[in-house]
ROVO-213520 format. One line per field, with one value per residue (C-alpha): residue in one letter; x, y, z. Coordinates in nm, 4 decimals, always signed. Example, Ala and Ser with C-alpha at 12.3 -4.5 7.8 and 13.67 -1.06 7.14 Angstrom:
<recs>
kolpa: c(A S)
px: c(+1.2300 +1.3670)
py: c(-0.4500 -0.1060)
pz: c(+0.7800 +0.7140)
</recs>
This chain:
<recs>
kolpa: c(X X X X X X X X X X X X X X X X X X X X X X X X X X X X X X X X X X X X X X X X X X X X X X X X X X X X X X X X X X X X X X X X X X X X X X X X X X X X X X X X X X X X X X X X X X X X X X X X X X X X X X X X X X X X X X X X X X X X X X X X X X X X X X X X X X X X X X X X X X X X X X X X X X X X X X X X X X X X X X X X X X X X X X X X X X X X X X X X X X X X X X X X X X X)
px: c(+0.6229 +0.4090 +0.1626 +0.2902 +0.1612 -0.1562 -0.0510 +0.2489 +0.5005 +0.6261 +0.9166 +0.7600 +0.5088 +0.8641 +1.0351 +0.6947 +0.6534 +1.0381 +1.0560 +0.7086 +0.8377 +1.1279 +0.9762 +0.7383 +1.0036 +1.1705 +0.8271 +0.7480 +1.1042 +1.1149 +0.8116 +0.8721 +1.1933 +1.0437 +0.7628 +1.0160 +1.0097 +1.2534 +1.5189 +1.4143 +1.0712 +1.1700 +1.3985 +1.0632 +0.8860 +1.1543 +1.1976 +0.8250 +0.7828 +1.1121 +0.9701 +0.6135 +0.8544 +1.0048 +0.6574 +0.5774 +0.9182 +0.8387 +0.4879 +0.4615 +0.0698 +0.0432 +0.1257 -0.0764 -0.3752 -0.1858 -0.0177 -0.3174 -0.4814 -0.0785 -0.1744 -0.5410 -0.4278 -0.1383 -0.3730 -0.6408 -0.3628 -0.2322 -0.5326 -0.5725 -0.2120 -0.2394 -0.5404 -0.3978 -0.0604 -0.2782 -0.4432 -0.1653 +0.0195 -0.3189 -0.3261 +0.0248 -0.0315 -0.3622 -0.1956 +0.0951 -0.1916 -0.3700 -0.0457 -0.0135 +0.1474 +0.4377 +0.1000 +0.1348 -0.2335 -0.2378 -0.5909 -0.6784 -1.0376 -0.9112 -0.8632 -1.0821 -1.0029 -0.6401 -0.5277 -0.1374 -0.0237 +0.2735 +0.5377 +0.5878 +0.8674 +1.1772 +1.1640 +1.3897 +1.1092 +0.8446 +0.9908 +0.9138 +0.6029 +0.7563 +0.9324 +1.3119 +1.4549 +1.4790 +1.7436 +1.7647 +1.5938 +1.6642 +2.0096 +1.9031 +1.6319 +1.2661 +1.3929 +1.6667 +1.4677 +1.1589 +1.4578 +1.6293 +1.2863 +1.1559 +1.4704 +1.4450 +1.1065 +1.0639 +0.8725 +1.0781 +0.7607 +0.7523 +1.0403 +0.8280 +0.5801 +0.9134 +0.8972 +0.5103 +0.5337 +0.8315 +0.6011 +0.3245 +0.5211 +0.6427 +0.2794 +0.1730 -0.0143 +0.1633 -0.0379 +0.0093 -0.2075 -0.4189 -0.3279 +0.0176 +0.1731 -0.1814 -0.2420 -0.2613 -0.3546 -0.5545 -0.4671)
py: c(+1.3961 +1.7306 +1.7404 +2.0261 +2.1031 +2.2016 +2.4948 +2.6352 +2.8320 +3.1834 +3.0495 +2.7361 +3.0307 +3.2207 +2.8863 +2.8036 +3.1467 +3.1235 +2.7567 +2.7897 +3.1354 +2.9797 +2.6809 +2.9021 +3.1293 +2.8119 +2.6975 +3.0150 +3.0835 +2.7405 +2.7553 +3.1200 +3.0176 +2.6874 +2.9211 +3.1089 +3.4361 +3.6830 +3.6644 +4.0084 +3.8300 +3.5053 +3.7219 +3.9081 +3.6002 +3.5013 +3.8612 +3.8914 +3.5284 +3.5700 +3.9504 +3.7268 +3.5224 +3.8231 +3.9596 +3.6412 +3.6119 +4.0149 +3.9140 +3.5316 +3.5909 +3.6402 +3.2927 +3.1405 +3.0951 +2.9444 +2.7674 +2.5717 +2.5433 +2.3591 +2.1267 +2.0039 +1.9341 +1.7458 +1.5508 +1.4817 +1.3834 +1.1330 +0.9653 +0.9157 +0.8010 +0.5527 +0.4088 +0.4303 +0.2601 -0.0245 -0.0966 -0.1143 -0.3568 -0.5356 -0.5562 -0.6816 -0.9881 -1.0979 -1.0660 -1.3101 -1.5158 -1.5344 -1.6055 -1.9316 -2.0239 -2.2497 -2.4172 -2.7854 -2.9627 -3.2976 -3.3968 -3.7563 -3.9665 -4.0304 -3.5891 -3.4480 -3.1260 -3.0744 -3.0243 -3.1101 -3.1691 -2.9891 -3.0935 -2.8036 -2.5746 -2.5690 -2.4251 -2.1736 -2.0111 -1.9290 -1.6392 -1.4733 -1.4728 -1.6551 -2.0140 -1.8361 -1.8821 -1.5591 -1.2996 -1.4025 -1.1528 -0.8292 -0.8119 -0.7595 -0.5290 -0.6232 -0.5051 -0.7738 -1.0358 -1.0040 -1.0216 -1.3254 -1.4737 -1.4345 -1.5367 -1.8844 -1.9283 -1.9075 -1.5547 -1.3170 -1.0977 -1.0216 -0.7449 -0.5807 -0.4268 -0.2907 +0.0539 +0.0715 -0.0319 +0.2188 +0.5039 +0.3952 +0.4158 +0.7671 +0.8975 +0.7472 +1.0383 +1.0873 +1.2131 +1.2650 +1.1612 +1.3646 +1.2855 +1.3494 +1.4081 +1.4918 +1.1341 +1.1156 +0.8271 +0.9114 +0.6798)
pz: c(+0.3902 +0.2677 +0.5613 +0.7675 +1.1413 +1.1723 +1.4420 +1.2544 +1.4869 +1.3220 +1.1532 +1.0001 +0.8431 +0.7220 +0.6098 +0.4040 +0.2608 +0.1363 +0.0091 -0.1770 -0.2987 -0.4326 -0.5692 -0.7390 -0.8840 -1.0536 -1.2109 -1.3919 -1.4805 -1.6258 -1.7962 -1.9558 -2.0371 -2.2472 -2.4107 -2.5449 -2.3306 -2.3242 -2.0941 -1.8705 -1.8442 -1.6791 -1.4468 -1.3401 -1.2449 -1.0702 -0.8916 -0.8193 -0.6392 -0.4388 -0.3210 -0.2571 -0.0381 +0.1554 +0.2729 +0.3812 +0.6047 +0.7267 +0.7623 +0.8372 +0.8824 +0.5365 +0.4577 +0.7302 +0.4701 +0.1965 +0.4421 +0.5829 +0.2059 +0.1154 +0.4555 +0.3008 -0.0440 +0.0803 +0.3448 +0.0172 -0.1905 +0.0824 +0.0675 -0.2730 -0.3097 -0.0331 -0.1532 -0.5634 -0.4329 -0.2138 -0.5525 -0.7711 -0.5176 -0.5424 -0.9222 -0.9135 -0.6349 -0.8196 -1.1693 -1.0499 -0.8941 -1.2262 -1.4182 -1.1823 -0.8605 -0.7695 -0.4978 -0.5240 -0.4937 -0.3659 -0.4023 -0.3476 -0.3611 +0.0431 +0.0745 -0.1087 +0.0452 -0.0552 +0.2412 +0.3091 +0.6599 +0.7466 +1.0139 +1.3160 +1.2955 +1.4944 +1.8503 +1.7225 +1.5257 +1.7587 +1.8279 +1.4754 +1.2866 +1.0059 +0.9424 +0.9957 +1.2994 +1.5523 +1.4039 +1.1053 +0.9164 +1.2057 +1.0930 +0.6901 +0.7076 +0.5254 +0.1441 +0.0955 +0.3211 +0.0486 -0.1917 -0.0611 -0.0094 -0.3310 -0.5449 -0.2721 -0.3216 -0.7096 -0.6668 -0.8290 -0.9148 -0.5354 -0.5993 -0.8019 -0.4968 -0.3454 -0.5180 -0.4321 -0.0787 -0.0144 -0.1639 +0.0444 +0.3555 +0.2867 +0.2121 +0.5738 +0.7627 +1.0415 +1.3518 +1.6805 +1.9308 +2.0878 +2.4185 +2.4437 +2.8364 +2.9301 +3.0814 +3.4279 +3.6436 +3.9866 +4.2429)
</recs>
């Protein structure tokens, strides 16, 4: 993801100074390039952030403040994704729910609470959390399970959290804990 460590080692400080360098270098060239600039001009921005990027490999502590401002942002915009992606997957589970569901009601003067008894499942099944028997969805992964579940079941809109559920896994923040191999137990 973009979070970087929060106690950067000397060459993460050089490798950061060099890839935002770079990165930088291709966003003004680009955009001096589409405003029409002449060529000698998009070759100087492109000069100017790659020479930012060498003082920030000779002199990684240079880079350690725009390093940890990079770390903050990325951490604030995490958040906001996370919470932007929960809602959209949101929207899209109580828009299907609104458009109707495949729910059968079988509501009769004797149950007037709709309930429908079910049978138990096979003995097979305990072992998973859902009704397929143990295995059967380890060997597929999760993307072609919801897949093969939701072409079964009728619930084709299902495939369309996919996308949003991948991004929100890849914006997780990832943390370590704070205790590490500093655990000890006294006996």
């Amino acid at each position: 993801m973009l979070i970087l460590p929060s106690q950067p080692r000397r060459i993460e400080l050089q490798s950061f100074s060099i890839v935002s360098a770079t990165c930088a270098a291709a966003v003004w060239g680009t955009v001096a390039g589409m405003l029409g600039a002449p060529l000698r001009v998009v070759f100087g921005f492109g000069a100017a952030a790659m020479l930012l990027g060498v003082a920030g490999w000779l002199r990684p502590g240079a880079a350690a403040t725009p390093y940890h401002l990079w770390g903050r942002l990325a951490r604030a915009f995490s958040r906001f994704a996370r919470v932007w992606l929960a809602g959209v997957c949101l929207l899209i589970v109580s828009l299907a729910g609104r458009a109707g569901s495949r729910m059968q009601w079988s509501r009769t003067p004797s149950q007037p609470s709709g309930w429908i008894p079910r049978g138990t499942l096979a003995s097979g099944a305990y072992a998973s959390q859902s009704d397929l028997p143990a295995g059967a969805s380890t060997d597929e992964g999760w993307i072609r399970s919801v897949f093969s579940w939701g072409r079964r079941s009728g619930h084709i809109w299902v495939w369309s959290l996919i996308p949003f559920l991948l991004l929100l896994n890849g914006i997780q923040l990832r943390q370590k804990s704070s205790l590490g191999g500093q655990t000890y137990t006294l006996y």
